[in-house]
LUMNUTOR-959101 format. One record per residue (C-alpha): residue in three letters; y, x, z; residue number from 1. Coordinates in Angstrom, 3 decimals. Layout:
! residues N
  res         y         x         z    n
  Ala         Y         X         Z  NUM
...
This chain:
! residues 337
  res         y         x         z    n
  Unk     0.000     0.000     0.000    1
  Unk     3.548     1.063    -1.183    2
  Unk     4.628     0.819     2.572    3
  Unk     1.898     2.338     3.606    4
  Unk     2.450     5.444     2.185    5
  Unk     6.304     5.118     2.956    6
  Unk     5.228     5.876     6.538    7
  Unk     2.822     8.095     6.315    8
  Unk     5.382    10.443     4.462    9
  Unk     7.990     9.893     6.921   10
  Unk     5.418    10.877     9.619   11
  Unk     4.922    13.638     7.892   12
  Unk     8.630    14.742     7.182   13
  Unk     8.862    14.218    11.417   14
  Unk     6.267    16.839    11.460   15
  Unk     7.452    19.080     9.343   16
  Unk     9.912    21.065    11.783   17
  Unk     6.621    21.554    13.623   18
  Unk     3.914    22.204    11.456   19
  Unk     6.436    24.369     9.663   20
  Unk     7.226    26.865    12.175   21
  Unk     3.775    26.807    13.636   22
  Unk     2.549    27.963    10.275   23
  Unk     5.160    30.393    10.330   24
  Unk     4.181    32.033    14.021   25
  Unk    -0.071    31.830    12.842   26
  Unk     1.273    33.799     9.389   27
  Unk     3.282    36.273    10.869   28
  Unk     5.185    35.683     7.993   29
  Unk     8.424    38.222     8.353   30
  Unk     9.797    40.274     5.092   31
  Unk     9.271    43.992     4.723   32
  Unk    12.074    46.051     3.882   33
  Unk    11.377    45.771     0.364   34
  Unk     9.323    43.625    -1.651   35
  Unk     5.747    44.510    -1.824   36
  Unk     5.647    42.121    -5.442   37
  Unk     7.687    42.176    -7.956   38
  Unk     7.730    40.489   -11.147   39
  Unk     9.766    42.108   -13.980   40
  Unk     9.566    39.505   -17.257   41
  Unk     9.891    42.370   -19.913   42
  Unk    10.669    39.210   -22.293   43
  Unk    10.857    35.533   -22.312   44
  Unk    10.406    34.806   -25.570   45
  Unk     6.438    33.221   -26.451   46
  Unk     4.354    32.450   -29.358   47
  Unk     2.669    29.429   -27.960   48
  Unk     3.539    26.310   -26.639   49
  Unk     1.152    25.674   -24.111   50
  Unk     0.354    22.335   -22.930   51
  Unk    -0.258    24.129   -19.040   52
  Unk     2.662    25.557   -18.912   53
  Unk     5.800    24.324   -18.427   54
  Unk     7.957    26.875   -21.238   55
  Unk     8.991    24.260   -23.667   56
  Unk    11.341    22.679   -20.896   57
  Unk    12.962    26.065   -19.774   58
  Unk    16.862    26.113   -20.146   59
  Unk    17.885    29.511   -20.130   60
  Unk    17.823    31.583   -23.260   61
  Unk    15.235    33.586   -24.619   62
  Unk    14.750    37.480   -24.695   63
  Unk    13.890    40.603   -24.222   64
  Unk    14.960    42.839   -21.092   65
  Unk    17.292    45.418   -22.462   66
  Unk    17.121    49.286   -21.261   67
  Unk    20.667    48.507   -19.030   68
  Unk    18.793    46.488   -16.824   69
  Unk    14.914    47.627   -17.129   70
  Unk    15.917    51.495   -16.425   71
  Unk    17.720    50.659   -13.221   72
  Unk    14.455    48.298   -11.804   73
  Unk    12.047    51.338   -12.684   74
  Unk    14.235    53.695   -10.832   75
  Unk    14.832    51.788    -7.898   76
  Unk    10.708    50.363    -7.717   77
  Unk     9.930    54.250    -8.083   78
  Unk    12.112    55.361    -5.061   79
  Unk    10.145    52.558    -2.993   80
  Unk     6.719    53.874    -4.378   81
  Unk     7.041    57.112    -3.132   82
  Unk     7.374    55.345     0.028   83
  Unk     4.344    53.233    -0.481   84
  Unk     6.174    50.220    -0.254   85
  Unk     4.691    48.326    -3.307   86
  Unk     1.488    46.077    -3.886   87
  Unk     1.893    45.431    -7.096   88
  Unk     4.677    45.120   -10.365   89
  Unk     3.841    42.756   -13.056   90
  Unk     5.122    42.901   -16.751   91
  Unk     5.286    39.185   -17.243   92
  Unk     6.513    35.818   -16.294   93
  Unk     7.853    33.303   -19.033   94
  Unk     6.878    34.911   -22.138   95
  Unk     4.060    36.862   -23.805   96
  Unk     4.990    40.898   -23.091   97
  Unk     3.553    41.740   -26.633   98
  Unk     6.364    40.013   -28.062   99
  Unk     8.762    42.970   -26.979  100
  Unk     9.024    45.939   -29.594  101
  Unk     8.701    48.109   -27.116  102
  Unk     6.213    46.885   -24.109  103
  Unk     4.322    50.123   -24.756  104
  Unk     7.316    52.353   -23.941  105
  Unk     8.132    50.118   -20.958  106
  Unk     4.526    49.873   -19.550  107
  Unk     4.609    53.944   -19.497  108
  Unk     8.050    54.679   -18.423  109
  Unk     6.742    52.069   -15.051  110
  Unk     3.648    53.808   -15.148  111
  Unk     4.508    57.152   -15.004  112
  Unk     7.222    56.296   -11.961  113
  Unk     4.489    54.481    -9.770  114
  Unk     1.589    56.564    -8.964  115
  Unk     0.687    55.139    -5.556  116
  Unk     0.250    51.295    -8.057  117
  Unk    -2.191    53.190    -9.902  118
  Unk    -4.076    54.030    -6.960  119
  Unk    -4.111    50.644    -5.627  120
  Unk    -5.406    49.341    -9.097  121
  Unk    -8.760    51.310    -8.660  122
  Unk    -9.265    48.417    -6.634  123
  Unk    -9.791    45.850    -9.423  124
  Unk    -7.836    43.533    -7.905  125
  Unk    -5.420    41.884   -10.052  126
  Unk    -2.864    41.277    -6.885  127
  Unk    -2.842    45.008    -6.598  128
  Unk    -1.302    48.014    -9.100  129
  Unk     0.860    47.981   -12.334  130
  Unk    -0.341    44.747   -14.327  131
  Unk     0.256    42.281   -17.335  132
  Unk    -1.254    39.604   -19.122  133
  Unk    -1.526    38.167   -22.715  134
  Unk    -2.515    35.740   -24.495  135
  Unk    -4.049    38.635   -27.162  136
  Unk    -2.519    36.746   -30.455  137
  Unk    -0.555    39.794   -30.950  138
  Unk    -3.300    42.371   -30.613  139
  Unk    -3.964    44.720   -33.375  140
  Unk    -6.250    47.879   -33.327  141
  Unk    -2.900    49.952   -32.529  142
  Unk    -2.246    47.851   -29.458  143
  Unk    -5.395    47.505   -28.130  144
  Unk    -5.655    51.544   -28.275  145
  Unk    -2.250    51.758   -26.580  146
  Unk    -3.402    49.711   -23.803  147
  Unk    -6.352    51.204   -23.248  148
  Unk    -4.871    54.355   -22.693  149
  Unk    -1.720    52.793   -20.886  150
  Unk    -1.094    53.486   -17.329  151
  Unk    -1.587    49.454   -16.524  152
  Unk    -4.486    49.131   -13.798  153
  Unk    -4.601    45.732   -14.702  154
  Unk    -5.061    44.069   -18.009  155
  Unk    -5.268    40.161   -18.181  156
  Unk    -6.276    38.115   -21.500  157
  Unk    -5.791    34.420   -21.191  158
  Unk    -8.577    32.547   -22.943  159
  Unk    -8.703    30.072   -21.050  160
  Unk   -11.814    27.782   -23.293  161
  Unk   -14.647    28.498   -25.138  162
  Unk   -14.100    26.567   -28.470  163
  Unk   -10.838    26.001   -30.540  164
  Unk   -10.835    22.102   -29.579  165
  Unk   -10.739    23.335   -25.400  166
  Unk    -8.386    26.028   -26.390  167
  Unk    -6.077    23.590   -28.600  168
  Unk    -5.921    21.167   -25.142  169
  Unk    -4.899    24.616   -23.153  170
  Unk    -2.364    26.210   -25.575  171
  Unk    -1.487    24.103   -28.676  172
  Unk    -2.900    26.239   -31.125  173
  Unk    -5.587    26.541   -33.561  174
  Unk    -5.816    30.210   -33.790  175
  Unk    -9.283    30.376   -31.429  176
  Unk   -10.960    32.258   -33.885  177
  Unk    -7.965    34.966   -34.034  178
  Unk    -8.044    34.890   -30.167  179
  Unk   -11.742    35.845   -30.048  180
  Unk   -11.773    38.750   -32.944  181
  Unk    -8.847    40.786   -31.005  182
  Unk   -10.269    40.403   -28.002  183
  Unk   -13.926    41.588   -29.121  184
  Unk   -12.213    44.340   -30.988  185
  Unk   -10.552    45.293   -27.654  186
  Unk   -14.047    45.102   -25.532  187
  Unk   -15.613    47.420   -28.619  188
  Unk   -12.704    49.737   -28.394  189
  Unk   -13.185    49.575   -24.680  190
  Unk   -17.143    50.594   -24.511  191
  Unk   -16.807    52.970   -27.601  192
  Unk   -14.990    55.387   -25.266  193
  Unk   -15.241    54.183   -21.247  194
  Unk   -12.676    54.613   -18.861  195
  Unk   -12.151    53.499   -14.950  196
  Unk    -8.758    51.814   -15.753  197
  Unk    -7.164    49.187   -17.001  198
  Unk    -9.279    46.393   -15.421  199
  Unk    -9.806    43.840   -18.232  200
  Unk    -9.502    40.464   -16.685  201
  Unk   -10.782    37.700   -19.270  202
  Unk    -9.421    34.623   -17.412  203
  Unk    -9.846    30.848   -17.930  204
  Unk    -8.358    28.267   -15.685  205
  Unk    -9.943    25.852   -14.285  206
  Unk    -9.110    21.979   -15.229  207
  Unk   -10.670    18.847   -15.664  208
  Unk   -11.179    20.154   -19.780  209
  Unk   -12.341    23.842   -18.807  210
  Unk   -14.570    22.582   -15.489  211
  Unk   -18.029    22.398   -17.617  212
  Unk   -17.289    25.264   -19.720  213
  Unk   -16.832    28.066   -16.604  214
  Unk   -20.445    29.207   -17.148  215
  Unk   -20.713    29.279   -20.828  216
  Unk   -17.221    31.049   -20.446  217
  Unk   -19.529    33.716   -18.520  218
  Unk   -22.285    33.591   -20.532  219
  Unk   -20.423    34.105   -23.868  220
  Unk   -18.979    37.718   -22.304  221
  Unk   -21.455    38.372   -20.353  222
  Unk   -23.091    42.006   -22.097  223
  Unk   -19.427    43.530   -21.965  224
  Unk   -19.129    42.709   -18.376  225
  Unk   -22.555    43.895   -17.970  226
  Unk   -22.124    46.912   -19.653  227
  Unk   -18.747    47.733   -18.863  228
  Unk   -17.317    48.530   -15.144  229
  Unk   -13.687    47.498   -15.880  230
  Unk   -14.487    44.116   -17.933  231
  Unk   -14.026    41.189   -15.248  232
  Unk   -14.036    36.913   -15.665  233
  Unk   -11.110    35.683   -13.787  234
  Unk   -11.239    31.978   -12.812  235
  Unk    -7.512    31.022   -11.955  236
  Unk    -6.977    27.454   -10.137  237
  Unk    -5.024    25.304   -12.044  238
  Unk    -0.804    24.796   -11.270  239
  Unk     1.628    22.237   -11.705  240
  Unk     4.275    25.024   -11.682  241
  Unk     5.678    23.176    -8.868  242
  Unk     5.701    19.923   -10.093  243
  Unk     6.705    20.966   -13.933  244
  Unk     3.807    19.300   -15.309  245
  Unk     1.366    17.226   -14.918  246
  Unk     2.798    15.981   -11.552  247
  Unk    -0.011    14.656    -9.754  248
  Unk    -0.257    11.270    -7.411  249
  Unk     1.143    11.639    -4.474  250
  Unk    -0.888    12.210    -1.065  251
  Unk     1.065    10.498     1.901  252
  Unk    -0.598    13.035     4.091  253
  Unk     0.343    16.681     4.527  254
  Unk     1.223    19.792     6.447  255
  Unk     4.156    21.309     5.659  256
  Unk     3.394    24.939     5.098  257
  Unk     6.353    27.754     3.606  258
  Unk     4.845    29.556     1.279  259
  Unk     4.876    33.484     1.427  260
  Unk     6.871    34.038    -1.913  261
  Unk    10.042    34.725    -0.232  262
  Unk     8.733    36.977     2.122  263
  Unk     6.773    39.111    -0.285  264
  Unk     8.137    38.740    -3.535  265
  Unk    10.896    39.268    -6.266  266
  Unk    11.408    38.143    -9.781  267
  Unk    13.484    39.841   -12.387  268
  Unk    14.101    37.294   -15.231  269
  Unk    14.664    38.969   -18.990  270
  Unk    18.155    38.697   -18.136  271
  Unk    18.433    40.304   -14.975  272
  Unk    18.849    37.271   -12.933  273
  Unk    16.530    37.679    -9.738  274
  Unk    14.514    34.216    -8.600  275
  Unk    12.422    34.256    -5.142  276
  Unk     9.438    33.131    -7.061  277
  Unk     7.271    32.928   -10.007  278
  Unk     7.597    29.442   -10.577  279
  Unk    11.157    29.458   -10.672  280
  Unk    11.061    28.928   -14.279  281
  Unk    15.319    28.624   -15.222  282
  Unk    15.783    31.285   -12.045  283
  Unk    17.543    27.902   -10.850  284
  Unk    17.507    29.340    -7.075  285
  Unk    19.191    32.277    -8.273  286
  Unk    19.743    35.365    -5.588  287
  Unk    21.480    37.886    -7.425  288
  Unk    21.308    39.981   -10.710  289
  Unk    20.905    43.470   -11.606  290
  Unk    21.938    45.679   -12.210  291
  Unk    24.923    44.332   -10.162  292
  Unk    23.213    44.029    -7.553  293
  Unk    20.140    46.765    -6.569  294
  Unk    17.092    44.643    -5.459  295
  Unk    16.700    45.911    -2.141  296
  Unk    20.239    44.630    -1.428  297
  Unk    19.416    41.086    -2.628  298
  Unk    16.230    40.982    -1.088  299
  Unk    18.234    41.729     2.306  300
  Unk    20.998    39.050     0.943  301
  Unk    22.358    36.242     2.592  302
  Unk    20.565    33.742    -0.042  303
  Unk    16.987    34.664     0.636  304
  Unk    17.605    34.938     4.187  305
  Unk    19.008    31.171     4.142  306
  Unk    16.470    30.214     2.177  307
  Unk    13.375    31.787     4.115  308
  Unk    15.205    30.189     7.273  309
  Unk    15.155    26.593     5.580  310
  Unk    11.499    26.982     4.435  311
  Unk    10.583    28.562     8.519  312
  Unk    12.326    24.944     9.791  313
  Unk    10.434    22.562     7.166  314
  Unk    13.622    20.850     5.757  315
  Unk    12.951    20.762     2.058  316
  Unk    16.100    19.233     1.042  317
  Unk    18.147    20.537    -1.645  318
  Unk    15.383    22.556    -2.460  319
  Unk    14.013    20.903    -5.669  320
  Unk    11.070    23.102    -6.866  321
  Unk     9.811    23.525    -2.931  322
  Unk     9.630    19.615    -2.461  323
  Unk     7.392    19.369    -5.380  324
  Unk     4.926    21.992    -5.122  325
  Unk     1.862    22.476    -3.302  326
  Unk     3.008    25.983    -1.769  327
  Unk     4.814    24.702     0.494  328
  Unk     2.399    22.360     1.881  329
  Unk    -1.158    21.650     2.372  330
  Unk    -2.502    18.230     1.475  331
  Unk    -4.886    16.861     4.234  332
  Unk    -7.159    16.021     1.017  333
  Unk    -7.675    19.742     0.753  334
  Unk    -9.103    20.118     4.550  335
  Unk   -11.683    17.139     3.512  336
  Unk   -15.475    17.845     2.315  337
């Protein structure tokens, strides 16, 4: 019942102070000095139109990161490797890093500025190390060599089906078979001459279209993960980008719950505006800009301190992406068998 559900979200929105800050004590959730993410989107621009992803509604302009404002990030992120203060830097956010004349430049000036990454990334962990992902449309046998002998630790391909009718529900496109040919021709360049890094992730997400396809997914890569100790299947958990699409029904029952972007992470749009998280598509909760700005002085700013303050006390107002996305809370529906 409509008025049902009225209360049980206003029950809820009593709770949040509480549930908020309670979550916050269990997390110890309290920022580092400097970010131990951050996201650097080497370009926006994309050549797909992807039905799971929210792109086609983004706002802002698109582009590649010029040298003015990539050289300054590299510096500054090397400065904080030396200390050991980074997890991980990714190449990507709104747009497909092959699409930038020069990712391969850019992947190796990072690279060569962020040994301790590297280290990390022997740990095959795609939340750890120097890492991008593609959607492999743009691979040719010069890329894929490039790559291969990159200084990324991780390298993720988004498949994401196992025939061109899942893959045209996931992306829009019928270029399936294109897909599959460069990324074989990457795995054969890969166990023609083995190496310990990058970690090839071939992902899929799961949805209601991909569910019944996971193990055929497996079973169609299977003899170069076999055969090859850096060739991994990723199965990523579907998002709503925070409500950007495919909004689901509402459940009058949750726990509010901040979510640890703020205290962990950074995103540098093409541009150089500087967003708190990776669903922050437009960079509409914008924080600063570099080079302006250096990013350990916006991640000490005012901004993200106000905003980690109104996440820690539960009051989602104002905050437009936050109230719609399942970060921030926990859905009792989740907690169920």
């Amino acid at each position: 019942m409509p008025g049902d559900m009225q209360q049980q979200n206003a029950i809820c929105r009593l709770l949040a102070p509480l549930t908020a800050r309670g979550y916050t004590w269990l997390k110890k959730l309290k920022p580092d000095s400097f970010p131990r993410v951050v996201i650097v989107e080497t370009t926006s621009r994309c050549n797909l139109r992807c039905p799971i992803c929210p792109r086609d509604k983004m706002k802002r302009q698109a582009g590649d990161m010029p040298p003015e404002i990539f050289e300054p990030v590299v510096e500054e992120l090397a400065r904080h490797d030396e200390r050991e203060e980074l997890e991980l830097v990714i190449l990507h956010f709104f747009g497909d890093p092959l699409m930038h004349p020069r990712i391969i430049d850019m992947i190796e000036q990072i690279g060569s500025r962020v040994p301790n990454l590297r280290k990390l990334g022997e740990q095959r962990d795609p939340m750890r190390g120097l890492s991008t992902s593609t959607n492999a449309l743009l691979l040719d046998e010069d890329k894929v060599e490039a790559l291969l002998d990159s200084k990324l630790t991780w390298l993720g391909i988004a498949m994401d089906a196992t025939s061109e009718m899942i893959y045209r529900s996931m992306h829009g496109s019928k270029r399936w078979d294109m897909l599959v040919h460069n990324v074989e021709c990457l795995l054969e360049a890969n166990a023609a001459r083995p190496r310990h890094l990058p970690t090839i992730g071939l992902q899929i997400i799961r949805t209601a279209d991909t569910a019944a396809e996971i193990e055929t997914f497996r079973a169609r890569w299977e003899r170069y993960t076999n055969s090859a100790q850096n060739v991994q299947i990723v199965i990523k958990p579907f998002t709503n980008w925070a409500g950007q699409i495919d909004r689901p029904a509402a459940d009058p029952w949750y726990f509010t719950t901040p979510c640890a972007w703020p205290w962990r992470t950074l995103v540098v749009c093409s541009d150089g505006q500087v967003a708190p998280c990776c669903y922050d598509m437009d960079c509409t909760m914008r924080l600063g800009k570099v080079p302006e700005q250096t990013l350990e002085e916006i991640w000490n700013s005012e901004p993200l301190h106000r905003l980690r303050e109104q996440l820690r006390s539960g009051r989602l107002d104002g905050l437009e992406l936050c109230h719609h996305c399942d970060e921030a809370r926990t859905h009792l529906r989740r907690l169920l068998p």
